[in-house]
C-alpha positions as CSV (number, residue, x, y, z in Angstrom):
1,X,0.0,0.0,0.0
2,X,1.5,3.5,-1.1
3,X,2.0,6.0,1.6
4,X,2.2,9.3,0.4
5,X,3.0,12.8,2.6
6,X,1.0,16.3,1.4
7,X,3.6,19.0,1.6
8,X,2.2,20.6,5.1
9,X,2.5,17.6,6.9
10,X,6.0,16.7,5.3
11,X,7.1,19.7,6.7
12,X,5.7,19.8,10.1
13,X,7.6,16.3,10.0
14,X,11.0,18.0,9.2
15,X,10.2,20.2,12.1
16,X,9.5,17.6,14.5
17,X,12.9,15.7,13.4
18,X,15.1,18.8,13.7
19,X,14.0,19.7,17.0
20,X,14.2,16.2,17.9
21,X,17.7,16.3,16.8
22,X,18.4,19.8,18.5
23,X,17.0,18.4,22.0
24,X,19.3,15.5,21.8
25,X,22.3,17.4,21.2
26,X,21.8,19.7,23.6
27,X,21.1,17.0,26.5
28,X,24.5,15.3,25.5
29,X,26.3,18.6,25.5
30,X,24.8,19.3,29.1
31,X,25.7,15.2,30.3
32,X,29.3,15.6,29.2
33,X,29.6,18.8,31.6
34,X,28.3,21.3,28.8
35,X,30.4,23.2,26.1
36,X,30.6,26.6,24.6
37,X,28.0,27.3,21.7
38,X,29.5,26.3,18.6
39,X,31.7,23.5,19.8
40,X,30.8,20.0,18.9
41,X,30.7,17.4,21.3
42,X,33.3,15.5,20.2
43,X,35.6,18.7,20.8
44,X,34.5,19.1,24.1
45,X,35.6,15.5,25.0
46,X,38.8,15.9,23.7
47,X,39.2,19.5,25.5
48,X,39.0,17.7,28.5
49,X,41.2,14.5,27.8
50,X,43.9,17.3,27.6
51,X,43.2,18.8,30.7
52,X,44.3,14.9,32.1
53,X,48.1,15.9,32.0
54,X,51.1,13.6,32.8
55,X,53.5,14.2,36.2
56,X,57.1,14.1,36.4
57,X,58.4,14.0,40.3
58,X,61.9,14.4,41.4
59,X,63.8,14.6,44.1
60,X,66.3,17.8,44.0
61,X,69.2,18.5,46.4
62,X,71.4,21.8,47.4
63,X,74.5,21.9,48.8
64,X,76.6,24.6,50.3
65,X,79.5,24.9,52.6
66,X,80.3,27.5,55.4
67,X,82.6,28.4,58.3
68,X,81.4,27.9,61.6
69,X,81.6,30.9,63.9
70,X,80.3,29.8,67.1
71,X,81.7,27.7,69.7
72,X,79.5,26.3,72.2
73,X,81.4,25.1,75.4
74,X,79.9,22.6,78.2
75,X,82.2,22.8,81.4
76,X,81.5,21.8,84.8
77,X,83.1,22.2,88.2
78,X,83.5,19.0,90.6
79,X,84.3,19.4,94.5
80,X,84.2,16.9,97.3
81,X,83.8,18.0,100.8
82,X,83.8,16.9,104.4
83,X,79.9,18.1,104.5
84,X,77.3,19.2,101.9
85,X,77.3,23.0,102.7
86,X,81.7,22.8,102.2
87,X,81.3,21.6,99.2
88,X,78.7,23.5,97.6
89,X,80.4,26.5,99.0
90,X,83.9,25.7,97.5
91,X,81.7,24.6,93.9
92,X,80.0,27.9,94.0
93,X,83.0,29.9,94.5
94,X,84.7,28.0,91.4
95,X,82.1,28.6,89.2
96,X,81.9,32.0,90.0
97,X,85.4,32.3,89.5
98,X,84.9,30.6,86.1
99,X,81.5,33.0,85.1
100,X,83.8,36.0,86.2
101,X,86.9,35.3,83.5
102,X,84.5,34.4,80.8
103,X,82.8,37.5,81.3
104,X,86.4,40.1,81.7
105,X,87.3,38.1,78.6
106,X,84.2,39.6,76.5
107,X,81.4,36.6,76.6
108,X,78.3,38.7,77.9
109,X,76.7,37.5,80.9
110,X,73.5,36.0,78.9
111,X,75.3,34.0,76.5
112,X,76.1,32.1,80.3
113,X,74.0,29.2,81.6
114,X,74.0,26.9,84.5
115,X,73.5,23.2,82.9
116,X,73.2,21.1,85.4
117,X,73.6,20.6,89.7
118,X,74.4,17.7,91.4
119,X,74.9,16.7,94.9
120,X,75.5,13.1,95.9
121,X,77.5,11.2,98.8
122,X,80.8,9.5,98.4
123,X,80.8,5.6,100.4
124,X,84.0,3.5,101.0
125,X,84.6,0.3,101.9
126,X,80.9,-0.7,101.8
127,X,80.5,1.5,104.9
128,X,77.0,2.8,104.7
129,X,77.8,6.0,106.4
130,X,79.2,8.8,103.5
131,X,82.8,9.7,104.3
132,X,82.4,13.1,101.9
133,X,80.0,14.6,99.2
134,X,80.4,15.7,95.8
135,X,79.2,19.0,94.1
136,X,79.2,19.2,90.4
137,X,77.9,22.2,89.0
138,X,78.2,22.8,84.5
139,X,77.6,25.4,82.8
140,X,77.1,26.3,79.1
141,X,79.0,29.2,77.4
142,X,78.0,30.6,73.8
143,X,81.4,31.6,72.6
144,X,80.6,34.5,69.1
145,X,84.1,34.9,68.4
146,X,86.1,32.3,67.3
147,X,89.4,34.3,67.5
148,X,89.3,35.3,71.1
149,X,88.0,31.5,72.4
150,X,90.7,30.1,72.4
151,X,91.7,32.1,75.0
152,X,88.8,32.4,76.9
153,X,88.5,29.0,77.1
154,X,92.0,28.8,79.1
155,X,91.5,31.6,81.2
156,X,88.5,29.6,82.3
157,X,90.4,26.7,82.7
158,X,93.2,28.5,84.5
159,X,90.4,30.2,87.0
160,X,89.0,26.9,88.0
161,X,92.2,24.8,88.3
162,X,92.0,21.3,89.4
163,X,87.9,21.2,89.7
164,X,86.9,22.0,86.2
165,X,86.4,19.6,83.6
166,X,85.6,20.0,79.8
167,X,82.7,18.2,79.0
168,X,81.9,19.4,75.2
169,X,83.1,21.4,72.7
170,X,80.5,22.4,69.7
171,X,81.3,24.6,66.8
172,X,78.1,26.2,64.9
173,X,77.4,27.4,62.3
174,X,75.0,30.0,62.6
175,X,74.5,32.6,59.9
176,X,72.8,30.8,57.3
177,X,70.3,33.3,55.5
178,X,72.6,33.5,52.2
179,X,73.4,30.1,52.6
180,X,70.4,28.8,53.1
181,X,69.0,30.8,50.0
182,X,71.8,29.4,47.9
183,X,71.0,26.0,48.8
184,X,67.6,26.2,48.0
185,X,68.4,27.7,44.2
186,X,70.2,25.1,43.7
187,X,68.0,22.4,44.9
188,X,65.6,23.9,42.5
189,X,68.1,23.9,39.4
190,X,68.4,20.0,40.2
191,X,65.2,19.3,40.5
192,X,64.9,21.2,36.9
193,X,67.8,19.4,35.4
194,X,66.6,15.8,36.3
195,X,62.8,16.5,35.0
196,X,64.0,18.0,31.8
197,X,66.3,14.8,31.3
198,X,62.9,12.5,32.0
199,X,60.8,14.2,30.0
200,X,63.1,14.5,26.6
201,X,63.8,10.7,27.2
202,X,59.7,10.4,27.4
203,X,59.8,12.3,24.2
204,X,57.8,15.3,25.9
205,X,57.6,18.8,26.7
206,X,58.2,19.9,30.3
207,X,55.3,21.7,31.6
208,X,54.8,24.0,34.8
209,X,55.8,23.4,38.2
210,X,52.6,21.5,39.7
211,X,53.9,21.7,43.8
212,X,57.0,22.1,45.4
213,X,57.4,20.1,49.1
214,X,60.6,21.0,51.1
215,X,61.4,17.5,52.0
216,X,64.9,18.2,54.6
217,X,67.4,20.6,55.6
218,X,70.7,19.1,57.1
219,X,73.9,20.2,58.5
220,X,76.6,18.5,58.3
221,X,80.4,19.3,59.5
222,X,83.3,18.3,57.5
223,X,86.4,18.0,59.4
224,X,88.7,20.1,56.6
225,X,91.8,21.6,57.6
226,X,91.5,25.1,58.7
227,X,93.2,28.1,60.4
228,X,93.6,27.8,63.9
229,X,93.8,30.7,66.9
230,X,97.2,29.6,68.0
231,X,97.9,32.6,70.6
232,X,100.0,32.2,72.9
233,X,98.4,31.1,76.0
234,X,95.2,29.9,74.4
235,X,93.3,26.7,73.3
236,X,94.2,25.8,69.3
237,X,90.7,26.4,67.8
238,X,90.3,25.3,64.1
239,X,86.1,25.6,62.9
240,X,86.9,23.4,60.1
241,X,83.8,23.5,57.4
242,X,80.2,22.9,57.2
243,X,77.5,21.4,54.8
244,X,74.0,22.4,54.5
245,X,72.3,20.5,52.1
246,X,68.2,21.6,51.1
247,X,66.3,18.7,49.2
248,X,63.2,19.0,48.2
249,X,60.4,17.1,46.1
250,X,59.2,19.3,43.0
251,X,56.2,18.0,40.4
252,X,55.9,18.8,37.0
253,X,53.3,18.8,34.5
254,X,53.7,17.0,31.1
């Protein structure tokens, strides 16, 4: 049986069918997130593949080297007495002795600590009664300048005689602002280098820095030969080197 379509109603057919069609591409353009009038919807789909962009992540490290120029000193004076109140008396005096040439010598009176007391009873022979008791007082000195501690650190030495003990010697390094800076530049450059080199192997284009997490900051001394205060009458000093090394993790787009 022959259909056959007048021309109104083959047009209001057309109609139907376009808008059909216009409905359909609109509802998949608004399902795939929606896209810009006049871009198809196979565009839009690969817009946003592109937007899915490969990582590189390295590792880079920084290292500099400086001078130390602090000296940190632990001492500590030791006296055994006939009674607790002798010997705290003749510890006290010693350490005062000791704060008093550290201070004539140019070490301020805040860069001066007390460390540590200790008062305990000396036994002999098993005998359960204490024949004497000790007094150990330390103390903690910040020495800034490394060409007068040398002699500081006999004059102390000298003031306490017999009772005073070195415990520790530290050399710092302590002004690291520039070095610290310079560390971190070229931390960066590595991390740069070694993702360039990955991506040209990957055949691919290095893109933007994506984060950058500091990871560590060490120090680390290196026992180099080095001038040494050599005075006479003073301790032989020699600060050697230091290493401060900045690593950090950087990612990078593809």
């Amino acid at each position: 049986m022959a259909i056959s379509i007048t021309p109104g109603y083959r047009a209001a057919g057309i109609g139907v069918a376009t808008a059909a069609l216009l409905v359909g591409a609109f509802s998949l353009g608004a399902g795939r997130g929606g896209s810009s009038p006049g871009t198809s919807a196979a565009n839009a789909a690969t817009v946003s593949a592109t937007q899915e962009s490969g990582r590189i992540t390295v590792t880079g490290n920084g290292t500099v080297t400086g001078v130390p120029n602090q000296l940190t000193l632990s001492l500590s004076v030791q006296v055994n007495g006939y009674s607790v109140s002798s010997a705290l008396s003749q510890a006290n005096s010693a350490v005062r002795a000791v704060t008093a040439s550290l201070t004539s010598r140019g070490v301020p009176a805040t860069d001066i600590q007390t460390s540590d007391l200790n008062i305990s009873p000396n036994y002999q022979d098993n005998n359960p009664i204490p024949t004497s008791y000790g007094v150990s007082e330390s103390l903690t000195a910040t020495l800034n300048d490394l060409a007068a501690a040398g002699t500081q650190i006999d004059a102390a030495v000298r003031t306490g005689g017999n009772a005073v003990s070195i415990d520790n010697v530290s050399l710092n390094l302590t002004d690291t602002g520039a070095l610290m800076a310079a560390a971190r530049a070229r931390a960066v450059a590595d991390a740069r280098a070694q993702a360039g080199q990955f991506a040209a192997a990957l055949g691919e284009r290095l893109g933007p820095v994506i984060s950058v997490s500091p990871v560590q900051q060490t120090t680390v001394p290196v026992f180099y030969a080095n001038a040494a205060s050599s005075k006479a009458g003073s301790v032989p000093i020699s600060p050697g080197t230091q290493q401060l090394t900045v690593s950090i993790t950087v990612v990078y787009a593809v």
